[in-house]
Each structure stands twice: as C-alpha cells, then as structure tokens.
DODOLUM-250363 format. One record per residue (C-alpha): residue in one letter; x, y, z. Coordinates in steps of 0.5 Angstrom, whole numbers, padded with zeros to 4 digits. Example, Ala and Ser with C-alpha at 12.3 -4.5 7.8 and 13.67 -1.06 7.14 Angstrom:
a, 0025, -0009, 0016
s, 0027, -0002, 0014
This chain:
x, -0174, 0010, -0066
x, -0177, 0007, -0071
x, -0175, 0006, -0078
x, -0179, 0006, -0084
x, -0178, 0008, -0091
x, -0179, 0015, -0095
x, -0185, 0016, -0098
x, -0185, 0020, -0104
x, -0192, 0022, -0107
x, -0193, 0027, -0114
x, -0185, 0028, -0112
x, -0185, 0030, -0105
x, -0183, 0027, -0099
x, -0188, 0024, -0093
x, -0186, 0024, -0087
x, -0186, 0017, -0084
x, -0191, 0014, -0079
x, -0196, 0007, -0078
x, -0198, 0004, -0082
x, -0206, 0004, -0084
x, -0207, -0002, -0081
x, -0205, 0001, -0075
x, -0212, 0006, -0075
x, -0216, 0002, -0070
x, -0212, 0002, -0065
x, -0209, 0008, -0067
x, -0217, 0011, -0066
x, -0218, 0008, -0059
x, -0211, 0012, -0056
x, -0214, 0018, -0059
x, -0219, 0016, -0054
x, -0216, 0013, -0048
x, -0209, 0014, -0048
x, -0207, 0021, -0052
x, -0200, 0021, -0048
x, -0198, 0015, -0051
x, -0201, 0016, -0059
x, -0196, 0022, -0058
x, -0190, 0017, -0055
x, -0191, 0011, -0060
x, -0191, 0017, -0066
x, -0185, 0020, -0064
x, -0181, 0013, -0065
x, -0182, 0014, -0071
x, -0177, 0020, -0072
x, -0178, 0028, -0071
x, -0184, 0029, -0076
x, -0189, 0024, -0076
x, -0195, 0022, -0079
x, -0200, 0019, -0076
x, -0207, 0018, -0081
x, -0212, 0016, -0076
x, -0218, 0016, -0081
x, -0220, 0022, -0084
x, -0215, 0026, -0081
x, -0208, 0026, -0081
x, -0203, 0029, -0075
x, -0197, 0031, -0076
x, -0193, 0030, -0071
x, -0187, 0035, -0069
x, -0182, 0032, -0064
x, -0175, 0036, -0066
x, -0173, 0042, -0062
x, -0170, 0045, -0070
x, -0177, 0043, -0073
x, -0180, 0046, -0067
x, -0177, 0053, -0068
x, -0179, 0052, -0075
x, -0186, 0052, -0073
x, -0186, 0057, -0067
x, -0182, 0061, -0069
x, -0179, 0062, -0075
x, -0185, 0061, -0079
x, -0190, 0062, -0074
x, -0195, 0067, -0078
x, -0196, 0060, -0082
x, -0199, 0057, -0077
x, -0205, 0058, -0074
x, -0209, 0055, -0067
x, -0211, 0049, -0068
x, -0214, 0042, -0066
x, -0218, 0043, -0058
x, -0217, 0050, -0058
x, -0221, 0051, -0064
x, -0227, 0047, -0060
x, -0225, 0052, -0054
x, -0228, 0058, -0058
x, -0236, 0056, -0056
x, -0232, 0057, -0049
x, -0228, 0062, -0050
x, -0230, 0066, -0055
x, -0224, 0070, -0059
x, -0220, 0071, -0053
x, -0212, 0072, -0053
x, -0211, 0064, -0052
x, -0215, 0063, -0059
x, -0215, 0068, -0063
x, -0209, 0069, -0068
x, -0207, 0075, -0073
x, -0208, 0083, -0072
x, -0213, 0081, -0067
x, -0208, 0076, -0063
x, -0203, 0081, -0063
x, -0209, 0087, -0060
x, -0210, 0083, -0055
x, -0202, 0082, -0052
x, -0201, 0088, -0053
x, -0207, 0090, -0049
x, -0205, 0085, -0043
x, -0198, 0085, -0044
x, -0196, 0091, -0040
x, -0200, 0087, -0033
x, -0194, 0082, -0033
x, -0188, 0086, -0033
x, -0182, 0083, -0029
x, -0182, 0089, -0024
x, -0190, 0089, -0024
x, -0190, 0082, -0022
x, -0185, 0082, -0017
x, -0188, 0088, -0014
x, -0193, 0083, -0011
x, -0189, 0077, -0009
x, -0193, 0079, -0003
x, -0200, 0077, -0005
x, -0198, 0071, -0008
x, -0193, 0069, -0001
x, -0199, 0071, 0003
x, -0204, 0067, -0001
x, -0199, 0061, 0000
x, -0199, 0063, 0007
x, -0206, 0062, 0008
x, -0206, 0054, 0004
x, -0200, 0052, 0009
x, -0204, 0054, 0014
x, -0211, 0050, 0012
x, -0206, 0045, 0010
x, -0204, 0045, 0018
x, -0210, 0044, 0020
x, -0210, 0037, 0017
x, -0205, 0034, 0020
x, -0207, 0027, 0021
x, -0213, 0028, 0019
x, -0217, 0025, 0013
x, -0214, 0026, 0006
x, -0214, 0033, 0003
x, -0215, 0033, -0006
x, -0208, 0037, -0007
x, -0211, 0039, -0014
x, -0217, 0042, -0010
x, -0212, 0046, -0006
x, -0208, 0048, -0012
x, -0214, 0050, -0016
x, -0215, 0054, -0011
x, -0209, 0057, -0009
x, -0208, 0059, -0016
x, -0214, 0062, -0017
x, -0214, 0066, -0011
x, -0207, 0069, -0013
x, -0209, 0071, -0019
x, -0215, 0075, -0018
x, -0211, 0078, -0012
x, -0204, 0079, -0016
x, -0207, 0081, -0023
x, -0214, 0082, -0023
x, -0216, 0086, -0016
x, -0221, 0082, -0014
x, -0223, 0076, -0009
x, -0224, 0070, -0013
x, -0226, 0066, -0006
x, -0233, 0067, -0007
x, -0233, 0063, -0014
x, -0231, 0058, -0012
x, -0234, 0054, -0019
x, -0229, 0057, -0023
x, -0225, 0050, -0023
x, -0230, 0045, -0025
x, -0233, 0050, -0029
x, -0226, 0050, -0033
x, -0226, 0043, -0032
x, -0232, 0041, -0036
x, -0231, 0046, -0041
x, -0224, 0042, -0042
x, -0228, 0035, -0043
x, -0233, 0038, -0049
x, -0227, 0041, -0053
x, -0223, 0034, -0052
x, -0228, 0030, -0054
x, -0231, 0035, -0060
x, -0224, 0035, -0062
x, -0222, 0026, -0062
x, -0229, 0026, -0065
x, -0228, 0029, -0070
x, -0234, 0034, -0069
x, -0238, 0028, -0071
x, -0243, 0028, -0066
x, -0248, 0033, -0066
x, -0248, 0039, -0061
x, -0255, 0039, -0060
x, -0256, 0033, -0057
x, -0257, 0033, -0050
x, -0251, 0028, -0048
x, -0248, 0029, -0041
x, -0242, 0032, -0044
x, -0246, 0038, -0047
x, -0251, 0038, -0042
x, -0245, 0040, -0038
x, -0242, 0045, -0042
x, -0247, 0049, -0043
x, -0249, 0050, -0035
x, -0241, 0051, -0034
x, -0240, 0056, -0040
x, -0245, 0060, -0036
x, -0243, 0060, -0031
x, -0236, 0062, -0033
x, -0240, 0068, -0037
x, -0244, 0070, -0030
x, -0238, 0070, -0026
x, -0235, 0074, -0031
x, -0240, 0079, -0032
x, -0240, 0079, -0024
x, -0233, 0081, -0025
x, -0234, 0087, -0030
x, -0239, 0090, -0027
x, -0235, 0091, -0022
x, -0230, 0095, -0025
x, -0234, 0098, -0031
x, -0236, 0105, -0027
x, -0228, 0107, -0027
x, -0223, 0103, -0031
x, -0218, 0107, -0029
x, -0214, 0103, -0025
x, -0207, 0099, -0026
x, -0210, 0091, -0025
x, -0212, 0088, -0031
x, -0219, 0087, -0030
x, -0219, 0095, -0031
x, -0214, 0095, -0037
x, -0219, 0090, -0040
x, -0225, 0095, -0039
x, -0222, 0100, -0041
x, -0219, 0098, -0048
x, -0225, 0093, -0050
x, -0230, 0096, -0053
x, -0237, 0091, -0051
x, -0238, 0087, -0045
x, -0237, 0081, -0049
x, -0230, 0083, -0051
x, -0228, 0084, -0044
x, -0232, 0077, -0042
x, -0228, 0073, -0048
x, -0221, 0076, -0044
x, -0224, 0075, -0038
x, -0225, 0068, -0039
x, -0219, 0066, -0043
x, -0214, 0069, -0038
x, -0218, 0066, -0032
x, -0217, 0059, -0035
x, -0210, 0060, -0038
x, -0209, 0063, -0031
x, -0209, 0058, -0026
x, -0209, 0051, -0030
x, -0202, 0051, -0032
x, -0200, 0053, -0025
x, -0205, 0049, -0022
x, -0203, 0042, -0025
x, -0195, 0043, -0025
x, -0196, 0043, -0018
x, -0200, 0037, -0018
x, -0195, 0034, -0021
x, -0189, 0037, -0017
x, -0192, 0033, -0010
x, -0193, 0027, -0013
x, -0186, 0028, -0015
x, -0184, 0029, -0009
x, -0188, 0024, -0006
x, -0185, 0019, -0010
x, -0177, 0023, -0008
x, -0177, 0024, -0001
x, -0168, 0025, -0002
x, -0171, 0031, -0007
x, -0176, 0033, -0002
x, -0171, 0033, 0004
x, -0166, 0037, 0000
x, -0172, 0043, -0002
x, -0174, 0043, 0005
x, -0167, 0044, 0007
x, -0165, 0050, 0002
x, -0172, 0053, 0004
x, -0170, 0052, 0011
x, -0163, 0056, 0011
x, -0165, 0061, 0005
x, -0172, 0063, 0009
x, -0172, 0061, 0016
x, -0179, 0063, 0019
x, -0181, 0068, 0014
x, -0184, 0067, 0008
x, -0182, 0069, 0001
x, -0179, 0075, -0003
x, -0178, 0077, -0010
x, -0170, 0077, -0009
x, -0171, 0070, -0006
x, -0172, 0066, -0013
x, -0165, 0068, -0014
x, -0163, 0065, -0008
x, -0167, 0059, -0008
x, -0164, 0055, -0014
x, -0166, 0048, -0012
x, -0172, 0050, -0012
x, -0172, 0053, -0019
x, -0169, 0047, -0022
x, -0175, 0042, -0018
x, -0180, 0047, -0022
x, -0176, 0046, -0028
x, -0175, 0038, -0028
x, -0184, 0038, -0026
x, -0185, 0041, -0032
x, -0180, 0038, -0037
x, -0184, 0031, -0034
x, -0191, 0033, -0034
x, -0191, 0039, -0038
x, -0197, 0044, -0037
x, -0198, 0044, -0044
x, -0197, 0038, -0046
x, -0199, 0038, -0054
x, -0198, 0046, -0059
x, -0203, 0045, -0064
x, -0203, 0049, -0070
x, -0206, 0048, -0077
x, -0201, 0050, -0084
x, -0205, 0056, -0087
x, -0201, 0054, -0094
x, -0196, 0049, -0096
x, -0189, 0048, -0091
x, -0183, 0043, -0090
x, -0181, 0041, -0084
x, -0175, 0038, -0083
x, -0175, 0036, -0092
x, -0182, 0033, -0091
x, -0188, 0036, -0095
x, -0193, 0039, -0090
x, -0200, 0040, -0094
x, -0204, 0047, -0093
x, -0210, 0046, -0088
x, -0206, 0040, -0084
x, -0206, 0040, -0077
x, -0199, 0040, -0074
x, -0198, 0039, -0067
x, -0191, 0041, -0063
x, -0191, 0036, -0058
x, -0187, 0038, -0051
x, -0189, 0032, -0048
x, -0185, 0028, -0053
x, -0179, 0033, -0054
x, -0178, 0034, -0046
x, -0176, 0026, -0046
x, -0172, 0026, -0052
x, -0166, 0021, -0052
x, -0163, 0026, -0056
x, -0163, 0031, -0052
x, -0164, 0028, -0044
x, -0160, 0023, -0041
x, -0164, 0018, -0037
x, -0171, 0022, -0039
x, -0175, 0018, -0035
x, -0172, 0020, -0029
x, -0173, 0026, -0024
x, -0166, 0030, -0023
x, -0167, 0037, -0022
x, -0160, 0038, -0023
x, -0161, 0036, -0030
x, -0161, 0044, -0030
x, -0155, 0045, -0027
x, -0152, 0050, -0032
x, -0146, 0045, -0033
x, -0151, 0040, -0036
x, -0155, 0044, -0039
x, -0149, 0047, -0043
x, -0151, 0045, -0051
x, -0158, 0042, -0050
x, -0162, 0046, -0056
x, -0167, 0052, -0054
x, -0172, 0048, -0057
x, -0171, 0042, -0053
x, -0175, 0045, -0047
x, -0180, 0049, -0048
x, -0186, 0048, -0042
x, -0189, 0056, -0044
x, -0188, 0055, -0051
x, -0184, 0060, -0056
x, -0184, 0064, -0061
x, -0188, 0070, -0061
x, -0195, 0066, -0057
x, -0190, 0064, -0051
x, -0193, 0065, -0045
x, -0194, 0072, -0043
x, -0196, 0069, -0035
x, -0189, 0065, -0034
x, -0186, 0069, -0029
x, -0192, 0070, -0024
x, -0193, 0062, -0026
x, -0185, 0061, -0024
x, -0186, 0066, -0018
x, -0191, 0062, -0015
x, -0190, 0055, -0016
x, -0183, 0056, -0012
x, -0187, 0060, -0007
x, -0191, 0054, -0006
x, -0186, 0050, -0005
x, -0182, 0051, -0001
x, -0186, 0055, 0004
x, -0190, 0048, 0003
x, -0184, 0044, 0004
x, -0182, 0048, 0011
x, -0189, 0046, 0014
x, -0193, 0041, 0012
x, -0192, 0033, 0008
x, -0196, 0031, 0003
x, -0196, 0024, 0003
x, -0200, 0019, -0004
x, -0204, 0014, 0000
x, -0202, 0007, -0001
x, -0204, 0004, -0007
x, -0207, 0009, -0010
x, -0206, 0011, -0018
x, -0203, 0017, -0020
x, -0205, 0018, -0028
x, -0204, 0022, -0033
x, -0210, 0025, -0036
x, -0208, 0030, -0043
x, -0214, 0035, -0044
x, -0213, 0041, -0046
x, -0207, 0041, -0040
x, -0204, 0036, -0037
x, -0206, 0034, -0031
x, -0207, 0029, -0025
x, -0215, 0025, -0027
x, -0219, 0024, -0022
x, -0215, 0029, -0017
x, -0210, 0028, -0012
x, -0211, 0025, -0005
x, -0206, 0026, 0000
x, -0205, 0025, 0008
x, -0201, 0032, 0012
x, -0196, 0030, 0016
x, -0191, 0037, 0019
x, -0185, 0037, 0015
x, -0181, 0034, 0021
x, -0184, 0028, 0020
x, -0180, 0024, 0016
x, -0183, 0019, 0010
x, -0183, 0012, 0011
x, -0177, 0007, 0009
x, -0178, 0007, 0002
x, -0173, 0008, -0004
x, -0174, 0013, -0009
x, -0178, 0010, -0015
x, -0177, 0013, -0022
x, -0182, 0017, -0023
C-alpha cells in the first residue's frame, strides 16, 4: 500500500490518491483495463481519490467503510455511475430506481424469493441442469462449446421456469441483448456522456435495436399473462401490483438482467477455475459423487455438500459478479474521517476488498477452504460481500447459490470442461464481471482425468 500525505482543503481531510499527473494514464485504465484503475487505487489505502479529469471517484476498499456506505448510511447514497446510463434500458426497475419507489418495487418482488418458495423448485432448477449436462455430453470429443453460452442459457431457462413461469427457450436474444445493452451504459459512463447519443455510432446502433428487443420480448411475456394475474410466479405478481404495461416491462427487463448475469458469469469464472485446479475439480467430483450417487440434486442437499458451497463462495470472492457498487453522496459524508463532497461518485468496490491483505491471506489464490469456519472466524462481515449488503442486498441470492451449486456438481459428476491450450482467459468489468470474448472448452466425461500438469494460481 501506498502512502501519501493528508491533504487538508478549507479545513477538511481529502482522501489520498495519484497525482494529477497520473490523469492520462489514469483515463486509458478507464477505458481499457478498469480492474486494475481499481486495484492500483486501493494501494493507496481504504478510501481513495481518484481525479480522472473532471470527475472524481472515490474509492471505498474497507469493509468498515463499506458498511458505512451500505448499510449504516445507506439512505445517502443513491445508484450511481453505469447503472444510471442503464436507465435508457432499464427504465426505473427495482436495480435502479431508489427511494419510496425502490422500497415499492422490493416489497412487491420480495414474497417470490422466499427461502421456502425457492426451495419448493430445487426441481426445476436440477432439471434444467440436467438438460445441460446432457447437451453437454453430446460433445464429448467433439469441437469446442462457449461455456458462457451455455451458462447464459442455462440461467436464463432457470429463472423463466423457477420465477416467472414461463419458456425462455424461444428467446434466445435475451443474452446478447443484454450484452450490448451493458457495452453502451459502460461506454456512456467512461465517457463521460460526452459523446452524443444521436450519433449513429455502432454502439448505439446496437443499443437501440437491443433495448427493443428487450422491450418486444417483454411485451410478449406480459401479454401472456395479463388475462388472469392471479397466479403464484412473479410474472403474475408484476401484472397484478403495477398499474401500466410500462411498469411491468421496466420490472420485467430489470429482473431478466440481474436475474441470470451475476449467475451466469460466476459460472464462467468457477470452470476456468476448476480447469486451472484440477485437485480442486477432483475433490468437487468426489463429494458430488458420494453425496448424490446418480440422482440429481435436492433442496436439503446444499447442506450436505459443503465443499461445493465453499468453490462457489471462493469463485466469487475471485471474481465477484458485481464487481464494483457505485453510489453517488446526496449530501456531504465522512468516510473513514475523509471528506466526501455531496454529488461525488462513491463506489464499494468488492473486487478490490475480496483480495485484501488485511483480511485474506495469499489473496490471489484459489483455496475454498479459506471458508472453512475455523479460518473464516474473525474476518469482518464486510470483507466478502459478493451480493451486496445493507438494504439493496440481493434479493435472488439464494436461487443463485442453489443454482450455481446444482450446476456444479451434477457437472463435475458427468462431464470435463477443458480451456484450449493457449487460449486467453480475460477480464472484462461491464456492469458484471464476466469472461470477454466467451469461454471455449472441449468436453471430455468426467473420468477422463486432465492432463499432467500443476495447478496454477489462479
């Protein structure tokens, strides 16, 4: 970690951060590599300042610090950078809006993802599951498969069975949809706004065939359902609490999205892990093995497969889903005993707190047993936050845990997922944090063991 001086201006302390001069090289990491802006920031403590032009971020890297903006103080702080850009997508759905209508719009959603309702359709999820490991198979020895591909559509058939009642299979636009959707808000927020939304780029060319895509498939959805929404899913409960069809779309979209990325790309990132570990892949295979036999999953089993629960926990701190928490200061705060400016633009960035030397030993390897409770006694609440916290936590993180498990180990009991030799595995922080350019493994069946080789790092 760096040190630097206190800067005191008309009496107040300003967090520490490069130097002006750094700007040039600070705007290109804005650009091309936001992953590392973020990890070159925090080693300059906890609460960072970085001026990049005429804008300031300030960087939040300690769990205290975090629950402070999260939690403790949270009705200061407001959705903020990349998010707000999302809204020409989005509309005011529940991952956006704030205030009374935020607190609506949970209230209305909230009764879908009650613990037993979810577990009632451990199920459908194992079935969907089940339908991928067979796809799967059917590859074995064959060509490369786009893992992201299949987990996009994987996630996205769970949750149109598990939440909305419905067949997502037909609309298989929804993930590239998404995906241009992400590029434009990213790109509107590291520039700025200054580029003019008229202007016929390829970007917004793009966006804008894609938000209508999103808004027929919606539309589609809804009408539907809008002849009796008297059922239990929460398609139904959307129809029935919001008063326009633009509301329900809005929701609609915004569940769509948060529902299957975060899921999707931690998935993406456990196979690239595995592949990279295959005594951790053994050891999941194993426990997945003994625990299930030939059947697949059930509810009651996430507590009986441990090991599993802990690879998922270990993908996350990693590569957490949602890597950055951007909020923007309503009025004036203190963070830490540093002076934070009302209207500033304050991100909680998990990806940066998840490797903490403080708080995580070796922080750059992969060991799931780093949540073993034994070792994970003392660490602070706030040092692993991969579904957020405070009041906006994720309302979908047990259906996301549940099925990222399920995945796992009915995948690791059938199939083997192989990177191909020399091919990149790369970072890329939209508004998740997911895999650029896809995933291409080969399928091998599970008792094919991987090749001589040592685990890497990561």
């Amino acid at each position: 970690m760096t040190t630097a001086p206190t800067e005191v201006r008309e009496g107040r302390r300003v967090p520490p951060g490069p130097p002006r001069r750094a700007t040039p090289g600070l705007l290109r990491l804005l650009f091309t590599d936001r992953l590392r802006l973020m990890s070159d920031g925090a080693r300059y403590g906890d609460v960072v300042r970085i001026a990049i032009g005429p804008k300031a971020l300030y960087l939040v890297n300690g769990p205290e610090h975090a629950k402070h903006v999260l939690a403790d103080n949270a009705t200061n702080y407001h959705k903020g950078i990349g998010l707000r850009q999302a809204r020409r997508a989005l509309g005011d759905g529940v991952l956006v809006s704030d205030g009374e209508a935020w607190r609506a719009q949970r209230k209305a959603i909230q009764p879908a993802f009650q613990p037993k309702r979810i577990a009632a359709r451990a199920g459908l999820v194992a079935a969907e599951v089940d339908l991928l490991a067979r796809r799967l198979r059917e590859h074995v020895g064959g060509p490369p498969v786009d893992v992201l591909h299949e987990m996009t559509s994987l996630t996205l058939g769970v949750l149109g069975r598990t939440l909305l009642d419905a067949d997502l299979g037909p609309h298989s636009s929804l993930g590239h949809s998404f995906e241009a959707v992400q590029d434009q808000a990213m790109f509107e927020a590291v520039t700025l706004g200054l580029v003019p939304r008229w202007l016929p780029t390829p970007g917004q060319v793009r966006f804008r065939r894609s938000r209508a895509d999103l808004r027929r498939i919606a539309d589609e959805l809804v009408a539907g359902r809008a002849a009796g929404p008297d059922g239990d899913d929460l398609l139904s409960r959307l129809v029935a609490r919001f008063a326009s069809p633009e509301e329900v779309r809005e929701q609609l979209i915004t569940l769509l999205l948060a529902g299957h990325e975060t899921t999707a790309s931690t998935l993406g990132w456990a196979f690239h892990l595995l592949d990279e570990h295959p005594d951790v892949a053994e050891r999941l295979r194993a426990e997945a093995v003994d625990v299930l036999g030939d059947r697949l999953p059930e509810a009651d089993d996430l507590h009986r497969l441990p090991y599993a629960v802990r690879v998922v926990e270990e993908v996350m701190r990693l590569y957490p889903p949602v890597w950055l928490l951007p909020r923007v200061a309503l009025a004036d705060d203190e963070i830490g005993g540093y002076h934070v400016p009302a209207g500033a633009d304050v991100v909680v960035v998990p990806y940066t707190m998840h490797r903490h030397p403080e708080f995580w030993s070796d922080p750059e390897r992969f060991d799931p047993d780093r949540f073993l409770p034994e070792r994970a006694e003392g660490r602070p609440r706030y040092a692993y936050i991969p579904f957020g916290a405070g009041p906006r936590f994720c309302v979908g993180n047990a259906l996301g845990l549940m099925e990222a498990v399920f995945v796992l180990v009915v995948l690791s009991r059938e199939v083997r997922l192989a990177k191909l030799p020399g091919s990149p595995v790369t970072p890329e922080a939209m508004l998740s944090l997911r895999v650029r350019g896809g995933l291409p493994m080969t399928v091998h069946t599970a008792s094919d063991g991987p090749a001589d080789r040592r685990p890497t790092r990561r």
